[in-house]
DRENDREN-911516 format. One record per residue (C-alpha): x, y, z; residue number from 1; residue in one letter. Coordinates in nm, 2 decimals, padded with zeros to 4 digits. Layout:
BEGIN
SITE       xx       yy       zz     i   aa
SITE        X        Y        Z   NUM    A
...
// end
This chain:
BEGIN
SITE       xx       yy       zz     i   aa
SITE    10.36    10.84    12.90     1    X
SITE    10.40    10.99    13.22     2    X
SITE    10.52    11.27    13.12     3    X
SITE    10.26    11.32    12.88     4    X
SITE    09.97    11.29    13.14     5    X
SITE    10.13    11.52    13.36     6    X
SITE    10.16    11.79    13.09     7    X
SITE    09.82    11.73    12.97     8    X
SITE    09.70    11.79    13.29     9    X
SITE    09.92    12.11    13.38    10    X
SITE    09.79    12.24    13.05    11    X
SITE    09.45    12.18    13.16    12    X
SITE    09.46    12.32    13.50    13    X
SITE    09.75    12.54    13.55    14    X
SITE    09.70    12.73    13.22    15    X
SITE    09.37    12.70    13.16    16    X
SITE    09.17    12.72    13.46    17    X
SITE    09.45    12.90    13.70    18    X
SITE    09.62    13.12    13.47    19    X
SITE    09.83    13.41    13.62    20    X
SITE    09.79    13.70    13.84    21    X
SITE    09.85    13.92    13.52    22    X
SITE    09.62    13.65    13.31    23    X
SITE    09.37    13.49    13.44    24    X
SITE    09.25    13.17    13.37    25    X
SITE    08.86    13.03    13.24    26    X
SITE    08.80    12.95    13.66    27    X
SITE    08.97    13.23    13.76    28    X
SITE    08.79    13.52    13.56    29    X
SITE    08.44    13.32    13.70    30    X
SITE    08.56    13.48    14.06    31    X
SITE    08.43    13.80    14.21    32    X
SITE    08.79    13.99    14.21    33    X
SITE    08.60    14.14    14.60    34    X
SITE    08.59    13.79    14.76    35    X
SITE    08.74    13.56    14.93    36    X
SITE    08.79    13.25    14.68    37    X
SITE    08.65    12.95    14.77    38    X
SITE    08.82    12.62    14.89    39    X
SITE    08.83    12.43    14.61    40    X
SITE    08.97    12.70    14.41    41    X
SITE    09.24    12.72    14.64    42    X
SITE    09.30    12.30    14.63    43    X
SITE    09.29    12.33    14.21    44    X
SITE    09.55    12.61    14.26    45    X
SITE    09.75    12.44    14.47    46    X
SITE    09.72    12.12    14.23    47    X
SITE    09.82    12.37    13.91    48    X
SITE    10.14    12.44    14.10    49    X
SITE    10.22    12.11    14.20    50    X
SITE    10.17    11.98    13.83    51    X
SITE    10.37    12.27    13.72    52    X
SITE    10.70    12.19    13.88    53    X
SITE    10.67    11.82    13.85    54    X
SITE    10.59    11.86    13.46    55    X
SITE    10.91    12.08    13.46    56    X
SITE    11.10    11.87    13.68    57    X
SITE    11.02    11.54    13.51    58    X
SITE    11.14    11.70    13.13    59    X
SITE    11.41    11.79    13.27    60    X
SITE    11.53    11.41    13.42    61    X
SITE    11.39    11.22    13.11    62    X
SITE    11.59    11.51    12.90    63    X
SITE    11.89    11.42    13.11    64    X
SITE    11.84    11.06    12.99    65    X
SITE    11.84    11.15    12.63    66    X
SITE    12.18    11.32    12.68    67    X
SITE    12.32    10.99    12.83    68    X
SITE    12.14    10.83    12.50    69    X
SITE    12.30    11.09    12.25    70    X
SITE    12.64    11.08    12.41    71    X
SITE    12.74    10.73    12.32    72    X
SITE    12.65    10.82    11.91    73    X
SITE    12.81    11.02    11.65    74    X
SITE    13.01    11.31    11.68    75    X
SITE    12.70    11.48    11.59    76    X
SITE    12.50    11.27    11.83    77    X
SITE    12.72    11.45    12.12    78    X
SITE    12.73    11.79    12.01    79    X
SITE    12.33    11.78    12.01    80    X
SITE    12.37    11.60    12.35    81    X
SITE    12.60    11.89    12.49    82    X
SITE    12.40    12.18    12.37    83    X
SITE    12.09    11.95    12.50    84    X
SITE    12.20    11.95    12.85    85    X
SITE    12.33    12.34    12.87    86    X
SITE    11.99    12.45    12.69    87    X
SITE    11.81    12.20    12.97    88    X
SITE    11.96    12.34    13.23    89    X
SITE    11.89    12.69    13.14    90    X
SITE    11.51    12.63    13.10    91    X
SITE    11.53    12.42    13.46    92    X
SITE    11.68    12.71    13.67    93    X
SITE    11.35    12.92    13.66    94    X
SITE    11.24    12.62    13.91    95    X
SITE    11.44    12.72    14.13    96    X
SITE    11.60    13.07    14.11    97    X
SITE    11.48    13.39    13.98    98    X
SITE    11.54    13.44    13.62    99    X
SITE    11.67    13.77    13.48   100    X
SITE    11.66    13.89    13.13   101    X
SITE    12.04    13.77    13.07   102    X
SITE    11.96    13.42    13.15   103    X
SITE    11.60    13.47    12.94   104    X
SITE    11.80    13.55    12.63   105    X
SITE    12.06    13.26    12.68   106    X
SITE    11.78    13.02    12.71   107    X
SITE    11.67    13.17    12.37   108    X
SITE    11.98    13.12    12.21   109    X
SITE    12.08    12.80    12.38   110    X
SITE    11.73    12.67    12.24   111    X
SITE    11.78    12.76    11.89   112    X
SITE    12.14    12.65    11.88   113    X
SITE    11.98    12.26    12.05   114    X
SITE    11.67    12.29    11.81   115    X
SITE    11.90    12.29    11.53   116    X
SITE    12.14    12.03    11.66   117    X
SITE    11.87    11.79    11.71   118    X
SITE    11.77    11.79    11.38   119    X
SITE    12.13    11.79    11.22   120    X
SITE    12.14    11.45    11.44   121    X
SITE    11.83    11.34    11.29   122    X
SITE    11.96    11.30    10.93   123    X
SITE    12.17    11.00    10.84   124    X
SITE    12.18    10.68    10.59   125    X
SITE    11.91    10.43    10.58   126    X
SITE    11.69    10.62    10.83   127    X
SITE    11.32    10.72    10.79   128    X
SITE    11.29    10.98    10.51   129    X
SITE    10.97    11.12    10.65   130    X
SITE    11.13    11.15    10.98   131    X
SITE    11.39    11.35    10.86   132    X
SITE    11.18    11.61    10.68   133    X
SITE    10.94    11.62    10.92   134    X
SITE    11.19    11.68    11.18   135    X
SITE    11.24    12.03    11.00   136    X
SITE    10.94    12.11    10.97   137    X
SITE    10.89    12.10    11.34   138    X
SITE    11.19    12.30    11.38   139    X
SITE    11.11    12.59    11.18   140    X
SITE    10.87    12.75    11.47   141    X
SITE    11.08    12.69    11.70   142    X
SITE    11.34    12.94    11.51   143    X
SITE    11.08    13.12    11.39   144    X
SITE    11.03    13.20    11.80   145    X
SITE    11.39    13.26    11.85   146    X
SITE    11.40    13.49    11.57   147    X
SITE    11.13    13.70    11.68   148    X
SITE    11.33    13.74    12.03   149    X
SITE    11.64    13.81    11.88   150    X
SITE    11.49    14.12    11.64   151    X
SITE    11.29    14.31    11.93   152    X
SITE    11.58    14.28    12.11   153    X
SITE    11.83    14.39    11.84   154    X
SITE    11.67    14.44    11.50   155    X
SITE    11.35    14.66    11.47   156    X
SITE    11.21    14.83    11.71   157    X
SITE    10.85    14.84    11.88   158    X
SITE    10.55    14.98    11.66   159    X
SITE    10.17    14.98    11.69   160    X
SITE    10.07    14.82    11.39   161    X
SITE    10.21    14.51    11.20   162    X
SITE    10.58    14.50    11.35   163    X
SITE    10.79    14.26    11.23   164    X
SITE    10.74    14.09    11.54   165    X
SITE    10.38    14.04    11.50   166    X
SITE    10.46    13.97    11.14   167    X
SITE    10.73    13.69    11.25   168    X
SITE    10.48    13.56    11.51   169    X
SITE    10.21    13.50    11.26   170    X
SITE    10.48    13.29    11.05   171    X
SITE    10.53    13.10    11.31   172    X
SITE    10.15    12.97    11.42   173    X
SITE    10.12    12.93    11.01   174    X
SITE    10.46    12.72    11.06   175    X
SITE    10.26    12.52    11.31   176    X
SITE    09.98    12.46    11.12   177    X
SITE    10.17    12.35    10.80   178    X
SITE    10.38    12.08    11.05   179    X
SITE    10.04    11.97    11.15   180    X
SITE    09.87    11.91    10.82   181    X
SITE    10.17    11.73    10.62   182    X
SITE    10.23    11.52    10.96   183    X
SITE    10.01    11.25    10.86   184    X
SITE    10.24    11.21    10.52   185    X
SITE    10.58    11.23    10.76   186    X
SITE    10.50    11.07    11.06   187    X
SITE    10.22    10.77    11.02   188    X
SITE    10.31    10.46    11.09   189    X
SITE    10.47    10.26    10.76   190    X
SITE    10.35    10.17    10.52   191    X
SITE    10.11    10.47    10.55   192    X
SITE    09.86    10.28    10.27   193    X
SITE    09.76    10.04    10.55   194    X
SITE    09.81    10.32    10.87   195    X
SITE    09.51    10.54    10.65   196    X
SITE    09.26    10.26    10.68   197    X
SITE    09.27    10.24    11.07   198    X
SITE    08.91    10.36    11.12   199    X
SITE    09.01    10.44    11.45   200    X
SITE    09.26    10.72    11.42   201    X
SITE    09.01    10.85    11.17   202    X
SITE    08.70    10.84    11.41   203    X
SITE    08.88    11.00    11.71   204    X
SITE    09.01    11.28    11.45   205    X
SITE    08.64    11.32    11.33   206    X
SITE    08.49    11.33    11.69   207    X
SITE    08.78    11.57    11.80   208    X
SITE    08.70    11.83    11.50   209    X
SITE    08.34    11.80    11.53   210    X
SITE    08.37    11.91    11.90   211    X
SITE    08.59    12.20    11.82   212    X
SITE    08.36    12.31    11.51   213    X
SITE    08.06    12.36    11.78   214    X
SITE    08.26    12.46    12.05   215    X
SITE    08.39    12.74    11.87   216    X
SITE    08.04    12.83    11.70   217    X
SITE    07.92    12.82    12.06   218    X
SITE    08.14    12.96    12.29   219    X
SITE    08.39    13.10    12.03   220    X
SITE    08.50    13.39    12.29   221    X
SITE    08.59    13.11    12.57   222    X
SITE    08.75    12.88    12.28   223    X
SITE    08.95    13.20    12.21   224    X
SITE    09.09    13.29    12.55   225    X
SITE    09.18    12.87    12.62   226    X
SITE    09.39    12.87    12.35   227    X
SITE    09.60    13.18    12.44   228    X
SITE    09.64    13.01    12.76   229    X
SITE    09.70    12.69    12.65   230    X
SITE    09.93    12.74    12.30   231    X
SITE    10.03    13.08    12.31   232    X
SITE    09.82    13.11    11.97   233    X
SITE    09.62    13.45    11.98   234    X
SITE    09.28    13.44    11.80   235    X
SITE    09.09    13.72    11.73   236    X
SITE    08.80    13.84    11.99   237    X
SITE    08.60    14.08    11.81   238    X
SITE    08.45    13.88    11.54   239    X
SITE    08.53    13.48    11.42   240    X
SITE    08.89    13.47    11.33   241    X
SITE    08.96    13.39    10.95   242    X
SITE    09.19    13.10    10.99   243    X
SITE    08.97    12.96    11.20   244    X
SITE    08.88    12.67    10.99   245    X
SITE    09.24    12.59    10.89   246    X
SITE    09.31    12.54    11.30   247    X
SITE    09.05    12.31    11.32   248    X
SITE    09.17    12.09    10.97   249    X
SITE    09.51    12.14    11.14   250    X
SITE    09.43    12.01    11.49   251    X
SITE    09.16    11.77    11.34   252    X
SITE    09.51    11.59    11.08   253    X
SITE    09.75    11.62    11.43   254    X
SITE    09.53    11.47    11.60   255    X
SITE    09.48    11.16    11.37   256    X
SITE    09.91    11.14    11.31   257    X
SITE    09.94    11.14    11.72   258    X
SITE    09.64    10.87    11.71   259    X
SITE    09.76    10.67    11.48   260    X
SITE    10.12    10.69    11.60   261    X
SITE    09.99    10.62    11.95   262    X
SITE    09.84    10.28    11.84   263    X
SITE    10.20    10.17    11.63   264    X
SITE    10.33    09.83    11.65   265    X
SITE    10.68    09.97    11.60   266    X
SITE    10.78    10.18    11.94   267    X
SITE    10.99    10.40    11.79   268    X
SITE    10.72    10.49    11.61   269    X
SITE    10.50    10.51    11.94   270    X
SITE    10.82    10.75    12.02   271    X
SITE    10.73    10.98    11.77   272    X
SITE    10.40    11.04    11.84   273    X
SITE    10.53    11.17    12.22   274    X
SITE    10.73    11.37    12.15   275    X
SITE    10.54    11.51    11.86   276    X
SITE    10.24    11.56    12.21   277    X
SITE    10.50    11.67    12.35   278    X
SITE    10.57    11.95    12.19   279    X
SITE    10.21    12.03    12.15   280    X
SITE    10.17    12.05    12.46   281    X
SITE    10.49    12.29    12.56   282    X
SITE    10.27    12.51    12.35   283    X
SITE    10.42    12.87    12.13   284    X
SITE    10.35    13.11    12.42   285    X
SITE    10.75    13.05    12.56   286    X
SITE    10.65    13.21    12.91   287    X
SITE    10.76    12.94    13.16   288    X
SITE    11.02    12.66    13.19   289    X
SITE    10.84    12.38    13.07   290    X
SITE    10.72    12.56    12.74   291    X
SITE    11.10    12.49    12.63   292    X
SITE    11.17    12.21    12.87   293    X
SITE    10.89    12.02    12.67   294    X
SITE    10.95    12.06    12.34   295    X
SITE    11.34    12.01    12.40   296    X
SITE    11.20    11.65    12.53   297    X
SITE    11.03    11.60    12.21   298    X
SITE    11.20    11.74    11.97   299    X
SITE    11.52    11.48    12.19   300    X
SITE    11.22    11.18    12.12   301    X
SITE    11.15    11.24    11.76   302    X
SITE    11.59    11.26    11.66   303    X
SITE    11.64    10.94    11.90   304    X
SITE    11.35    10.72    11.72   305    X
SITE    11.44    10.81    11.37   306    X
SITE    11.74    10.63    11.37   307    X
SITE    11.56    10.30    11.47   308    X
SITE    11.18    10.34    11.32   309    X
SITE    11.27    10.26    10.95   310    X
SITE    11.40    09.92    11.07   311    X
SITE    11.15    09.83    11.35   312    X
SITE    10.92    09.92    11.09   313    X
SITE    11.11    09.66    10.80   314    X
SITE    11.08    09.39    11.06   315    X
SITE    10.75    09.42    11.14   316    X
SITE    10.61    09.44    10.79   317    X
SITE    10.43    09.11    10.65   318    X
SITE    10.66    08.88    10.44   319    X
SITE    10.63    08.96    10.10   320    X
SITE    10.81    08.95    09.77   321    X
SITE    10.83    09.10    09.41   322    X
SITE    10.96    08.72    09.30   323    X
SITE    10.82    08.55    09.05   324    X
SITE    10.61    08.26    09.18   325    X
SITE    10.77    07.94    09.04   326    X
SITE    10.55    07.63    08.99   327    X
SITE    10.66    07.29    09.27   328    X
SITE    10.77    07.07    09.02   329    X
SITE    11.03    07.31    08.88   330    X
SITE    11.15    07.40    09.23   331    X
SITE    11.17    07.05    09.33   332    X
SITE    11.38    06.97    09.02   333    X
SITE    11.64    07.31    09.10   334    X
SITE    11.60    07.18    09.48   335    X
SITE    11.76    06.81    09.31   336    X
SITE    12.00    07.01    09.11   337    X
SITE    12.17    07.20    09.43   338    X
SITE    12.23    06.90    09.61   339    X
SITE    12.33    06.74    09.34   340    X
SITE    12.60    07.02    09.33   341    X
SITE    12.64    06.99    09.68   342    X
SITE    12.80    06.59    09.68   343    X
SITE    13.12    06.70    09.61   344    X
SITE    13.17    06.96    09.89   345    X
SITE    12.94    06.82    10.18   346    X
SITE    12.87    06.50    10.34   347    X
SITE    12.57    06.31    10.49   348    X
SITE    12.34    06.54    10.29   349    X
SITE    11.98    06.54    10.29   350    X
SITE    11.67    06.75    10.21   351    X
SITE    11.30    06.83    10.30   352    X
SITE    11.04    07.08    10.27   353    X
SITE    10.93    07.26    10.63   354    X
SITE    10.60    07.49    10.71   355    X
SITE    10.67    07.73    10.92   356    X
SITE    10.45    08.12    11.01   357    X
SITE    10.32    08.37    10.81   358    X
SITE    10.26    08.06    10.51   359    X
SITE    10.66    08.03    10.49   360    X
SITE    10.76    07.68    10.33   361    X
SITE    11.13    07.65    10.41   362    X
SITE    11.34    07.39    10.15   363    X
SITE    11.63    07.26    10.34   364    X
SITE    11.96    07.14    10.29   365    X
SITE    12.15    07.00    10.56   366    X
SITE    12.49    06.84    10.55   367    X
SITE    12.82    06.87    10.70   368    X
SITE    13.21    06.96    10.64   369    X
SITE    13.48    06.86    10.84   370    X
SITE    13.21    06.80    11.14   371    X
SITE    13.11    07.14    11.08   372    X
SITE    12.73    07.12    11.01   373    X
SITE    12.60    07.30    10.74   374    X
SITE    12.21    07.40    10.63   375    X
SITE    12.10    07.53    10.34   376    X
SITE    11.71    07.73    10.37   377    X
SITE    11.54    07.87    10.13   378    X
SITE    11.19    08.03    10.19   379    X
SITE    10.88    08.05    09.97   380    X
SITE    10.57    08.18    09.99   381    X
SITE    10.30    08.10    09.76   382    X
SITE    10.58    07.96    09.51   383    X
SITE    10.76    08.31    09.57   384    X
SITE    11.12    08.29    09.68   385    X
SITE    11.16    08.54    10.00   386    X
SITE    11.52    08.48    10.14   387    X
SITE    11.82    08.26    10.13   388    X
SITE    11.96    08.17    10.44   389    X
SITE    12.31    07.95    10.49   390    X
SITE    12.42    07.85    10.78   391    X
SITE    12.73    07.71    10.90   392    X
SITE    12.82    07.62    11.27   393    X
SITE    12.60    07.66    11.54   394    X
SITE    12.26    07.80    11.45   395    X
SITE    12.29    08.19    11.58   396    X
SITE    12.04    08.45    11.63   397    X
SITE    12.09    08.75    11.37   398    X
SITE    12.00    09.02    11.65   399    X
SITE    12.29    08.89    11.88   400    X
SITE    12.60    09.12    11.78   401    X
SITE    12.87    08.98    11.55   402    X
SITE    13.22    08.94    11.62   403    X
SITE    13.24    09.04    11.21   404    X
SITE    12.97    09.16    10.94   405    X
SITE    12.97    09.23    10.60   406    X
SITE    12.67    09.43    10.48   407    X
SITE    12.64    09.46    10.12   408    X
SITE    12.61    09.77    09.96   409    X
SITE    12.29    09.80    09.69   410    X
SITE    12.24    09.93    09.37   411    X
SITE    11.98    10.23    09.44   412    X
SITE    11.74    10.04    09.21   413    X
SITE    11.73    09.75    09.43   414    X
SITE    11.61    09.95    09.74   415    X
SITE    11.74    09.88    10.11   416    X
SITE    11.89    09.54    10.24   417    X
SITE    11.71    09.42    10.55   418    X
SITE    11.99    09.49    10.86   419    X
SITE    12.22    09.27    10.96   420    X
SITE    12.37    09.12    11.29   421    X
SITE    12.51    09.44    11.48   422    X
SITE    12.87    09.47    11.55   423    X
SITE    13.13    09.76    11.54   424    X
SITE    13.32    09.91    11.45   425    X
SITE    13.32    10.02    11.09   426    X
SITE    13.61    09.98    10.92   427    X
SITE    13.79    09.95    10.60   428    X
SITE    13.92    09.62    10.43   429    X
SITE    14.17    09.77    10.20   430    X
SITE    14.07    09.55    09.89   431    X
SITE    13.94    09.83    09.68   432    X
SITE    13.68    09.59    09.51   433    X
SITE    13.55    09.43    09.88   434    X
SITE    13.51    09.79    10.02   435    X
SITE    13.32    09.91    09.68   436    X
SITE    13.09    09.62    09.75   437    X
SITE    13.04    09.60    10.14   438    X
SITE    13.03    09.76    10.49   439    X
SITE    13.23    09.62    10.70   440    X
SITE    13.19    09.59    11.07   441    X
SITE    13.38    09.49    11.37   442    X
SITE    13.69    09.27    11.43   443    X
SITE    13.99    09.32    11.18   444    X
SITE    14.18    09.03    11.31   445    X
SITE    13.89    08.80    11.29   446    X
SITE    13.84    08.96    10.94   447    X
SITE    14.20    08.85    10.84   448    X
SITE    14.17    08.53    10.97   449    X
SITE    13.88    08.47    10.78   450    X
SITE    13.97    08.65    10.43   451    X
SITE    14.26    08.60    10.27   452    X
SITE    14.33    08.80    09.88   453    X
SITE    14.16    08.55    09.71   454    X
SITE    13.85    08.50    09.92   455    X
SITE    13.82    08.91    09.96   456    X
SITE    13.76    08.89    09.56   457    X
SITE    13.55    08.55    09.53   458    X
SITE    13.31    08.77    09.86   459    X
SITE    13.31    09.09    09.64   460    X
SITE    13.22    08.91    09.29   461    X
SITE    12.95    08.62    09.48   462    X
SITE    12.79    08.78    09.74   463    X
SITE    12.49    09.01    09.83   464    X
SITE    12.29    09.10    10.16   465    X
SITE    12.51    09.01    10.49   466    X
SITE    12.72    08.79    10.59   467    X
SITE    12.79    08.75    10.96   468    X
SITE    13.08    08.57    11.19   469    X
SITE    13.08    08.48    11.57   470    X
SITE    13.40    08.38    11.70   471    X
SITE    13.45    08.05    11.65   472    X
SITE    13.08    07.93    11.68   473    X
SITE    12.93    08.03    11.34   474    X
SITE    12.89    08.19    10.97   475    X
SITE    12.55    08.31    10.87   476    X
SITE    12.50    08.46    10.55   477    X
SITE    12.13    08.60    10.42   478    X
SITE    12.02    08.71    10.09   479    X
SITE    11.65    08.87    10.01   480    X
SITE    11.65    08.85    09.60   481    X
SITE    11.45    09.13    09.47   482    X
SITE    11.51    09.35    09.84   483    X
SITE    11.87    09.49    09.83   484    X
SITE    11.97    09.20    09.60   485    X
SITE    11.98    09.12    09.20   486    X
SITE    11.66    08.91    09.16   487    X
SITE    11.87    08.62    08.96   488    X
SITE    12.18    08.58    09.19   489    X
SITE    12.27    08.33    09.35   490    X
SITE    11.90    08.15    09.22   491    X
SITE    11.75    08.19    08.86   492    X
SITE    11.47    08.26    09.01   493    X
SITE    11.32    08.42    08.66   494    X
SITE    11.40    08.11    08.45   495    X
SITE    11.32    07.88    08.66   496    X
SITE    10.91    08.10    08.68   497    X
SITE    10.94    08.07    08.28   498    X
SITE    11.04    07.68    08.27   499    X
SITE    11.36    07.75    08.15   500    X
SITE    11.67    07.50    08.14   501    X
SITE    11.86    07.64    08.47   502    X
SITE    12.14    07.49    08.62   503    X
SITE    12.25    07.51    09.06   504    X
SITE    12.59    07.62    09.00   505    X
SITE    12.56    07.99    09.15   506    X
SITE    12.42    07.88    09.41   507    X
SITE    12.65    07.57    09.49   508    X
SITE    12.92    07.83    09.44   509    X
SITE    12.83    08.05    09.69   510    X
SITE    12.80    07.76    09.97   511    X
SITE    13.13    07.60    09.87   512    X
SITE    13.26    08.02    09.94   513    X
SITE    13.12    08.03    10.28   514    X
SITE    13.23    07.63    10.35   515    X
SITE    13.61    07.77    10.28   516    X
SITE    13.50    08.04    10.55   517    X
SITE    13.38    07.86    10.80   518    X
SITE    13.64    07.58    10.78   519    X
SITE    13.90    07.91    10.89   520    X
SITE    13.71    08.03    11.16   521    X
SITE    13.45    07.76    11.30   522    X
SITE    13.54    07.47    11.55   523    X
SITE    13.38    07.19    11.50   524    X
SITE    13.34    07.13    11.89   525    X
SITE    13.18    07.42    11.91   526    X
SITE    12.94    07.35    11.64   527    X
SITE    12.58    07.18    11.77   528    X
SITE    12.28    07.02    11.56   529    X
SITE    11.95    07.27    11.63   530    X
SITE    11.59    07.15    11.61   531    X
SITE    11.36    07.38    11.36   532    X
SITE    11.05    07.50    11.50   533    X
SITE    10.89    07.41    11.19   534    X
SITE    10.67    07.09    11.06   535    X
SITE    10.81    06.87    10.82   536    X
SITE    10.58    06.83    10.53   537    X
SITE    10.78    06.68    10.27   538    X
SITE    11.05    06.50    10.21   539    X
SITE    11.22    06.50    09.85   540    X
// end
């Protein structure tokens, strides 16, 4: 945010109102070239200065902190992070050497080179699709820039009218306005049906193009030379230019993405959205340090928050569930059934409904094994089942890493599970059948301790969503029918909607499977009762 506010004001001042000696800014044409200028002119000149090496010098340590970031990921993660740091360093010397035409064209090159890095980091599994595309999108410019440097200096030569440079040039504000009009589709917050109906984004994107319409029908000449000095983006000066009003639409949609990104829940997604401004505000004129230092920083934003948007974003979203709603009485009667089921296998059982947030009415079933207690929820919401969750040991939460996690692996019909504990590393099981069906992540020892060759098939053929070990303190294992999960396993959830005869043993099966795991790998000392921050309603 700093940042941001810095640039913003650089732009505003330095560029705008400054300029340079060889082009003057909006103030500084206003000056009799004969005179002495006066003394505020000199403080806001002085202030454009200041900003401008603090905006450069800031980029350039938050950049450093995205290297740190990027070097603990993925091989490709560190490769962007290398050529990160030698293309940061190469925009930063200008700040405090003189630059030469060598180092000029090494930035170029070292820029390209991060620019397509960063977005080669960007792509990966179960990450933001829109992110991803988008993230191209905003690199083709970039190139576009690069690619213009590289063909004056090697490729065609200079001309008067319509070089391929000028032609290359052109491609690249068109670039920029294509980013900017398919942003809202890419980068709104998810799920974009309920980011569109913000009226505020939408007003702030109305008053913003309003003002540019009758600023430009106004003072179209000024408008003109502000955005050469601001964006690089040359407009025509002798009559109205003809893209004018595709600017306007295309600052006008930016605008609205960067508003409505700005007021996010998610802050990935809040990420986004700066460095998105961010490389606004770094501009296409590619004159001074921070017009690559910036939109390195972004463009270093955008790849970092797309690996962790699509699941803040999950979390955050309202419960709800495709289900079928299924009528009390029939529940209560399956409810019966599974504890029924239960006798044989746990001790000291008992059951009741709970009311928790969001509308959520939990049916419990609690018991224990071997003084290992054991509770069975399952959560409803207007008769609609939302998630199974079985828990055995002490009660553990799901963001705290794992010692062990099995994550299962969908059908592509069935969409995305919702994440699982963290832990690391990934790693094979070597049953065939176990690794067709699940991720597996983090210890191997405390994976053989807990599987042998006939619990590695029982997991593969009974199992969905994740299932999660701590070292000796608990197994938790969640299931969201319908989200990553066959709507009918381990409930049957669509007979029992219909009024069908059903029967619990699915489900009784797959606690008796995680009992035999938690007996292997769970002390009972270590195993405490936990209160439920929920209101009994019920009992049955």
């Amino acid at each position: 945010m700093v940042l941001l506010l810095v640039a913003l004001a650089e732009l505003a001042i330095n560029r705008i109102a400054i300029g340079t000696r060889t082009e003057p800014g909006l103030v500084s044409l206003r000056l009799h070239p004969n005179m002495a200028p006066p003394t505020w002119y000199a403080a806001l000149s002085y202030a454009g200065l200041f900003l401008f090496y603090f905006a450069g010098t800031l980029a350039f340590g938050l950049m450093l902190g995205r290297v740190a970031a990027f070097v603990r990921g993925t091989v490709r993660d560190k490769l962007a992070a290398i050529s990160l740091l030698v293309a940061g360093v190469l925009a930063a010397l200008p700040l405090v050497m003189t630059g030469s035409s060598d180092l000029s064209f090494a930035l170029e090159i070292a820029f390209a080179v991060t620019v397509v890095l960063m977005v080669v980091a960007t792509f990966g599994k179960h990450r933001d699709l829109g992110t991803q595309i988008g993230t191209v999108l905003l690199a083709v410019p970039l190139l576009e820039h690069t690619l213009r440097v590289i063909g004056a200096k090697f490729l065609w030569p200079d001309a008067a009218f319509d070089t391929p440079d000028q032609l290359v040039t052109r491609a690249g504000v068109l670039s920029l306005c294509l980013a900017a009009l398919v942003s809202p589709y890419l980068f709104a917050p998810r799920p974009f049906s309920r980011a569109v109906t913000r009226p505020g984004p939408v007003l702030v994107a109305m008053v913003i193009a309003a003002t540019g319409a009758v600023l430009a029908r106004k003072w179209y000449l000024t408008v003109a030379k502000a955005a050469s000095l601001a964006i690089g983006v040359e407009l025509t000066t002798t009559q109205a230019d003809p893209r004018l009003a595709l600017y306007l639409l295309a600052i006008a949609t930016l605008i609205w993405t960067l508003t409505s990104c700005a007021v996010a829940e998610s802050g990935a997604r809040r990420q986004i959205g700066a460095g998105i401004a961010l490389l606004v505000l770094g501009g296409y004129g590619f004159r001074w340090p921070h017009h690559y230092l910036l939109p390195l920083v972004g463009l270093a934003f955008v790849a970092d928050a797309a690996r962790h948007v699509r699941d803040e974003e999950l979390d955050q979203l309202p419960i709800a569930t495709e289900t079928p709603a299924i009528g009390d009485p029939a529940w209560q009667s399956y409810i019966a059934a599974v504890r029924r089921g239960l006798e044989k296998t746990l001790s000291g059982l008992q059951s009741l409904s709970m009311r928790g947030e969001q509308g959520v009415v939990s049916s419990l079933i609690m018991g224990e094994r071997d003084g290992i207690p054991v509770r069975v929820r399952i959560e409803r919401v207007e008769g609609s089942v939302v998630a199974l969750d079985v828990v055995l040991g002490r009660e553990t939460d799901e963001v705290r890493a794992a010692t062990l996690t099995l994550w299962a692996i969908p059908p592509r019909t069935l969409g995305v599970n919702p994440a699982g504990p963290p832990a690391a590393p990934l790693f094979k099981a070597g049953d065939k059948q176990l690794d067709e069906r699940f991720k597996v992540r983090g210890s191997t020892m405390a994976f053989n301790k807990l599987f042998d060759e006939g619990l590695r098939a029982r997991t593969a053929a009974t199992l969905d969503g994740w299932l999660a070990y701590w070292e000796n303190e608990s197994v938790r294992y969640r299931v969201y029918p319908g989200r990553g999960a066959p709507l009918d396993h381990p409930m049957p959830l669509s007979d029992l909607a219909l009024g069908r005869p059903v029967t619990a043993d699915r489900l009784v099966a797959v606690v008796e499977l995680l009992v035999e795991l938690a007996t292997r790998g769970v002390r009972p000392e270590s195993s405490t009762s936990t209160d439920f921050d929920a209101e009994p309603t019920e009992l049955s």
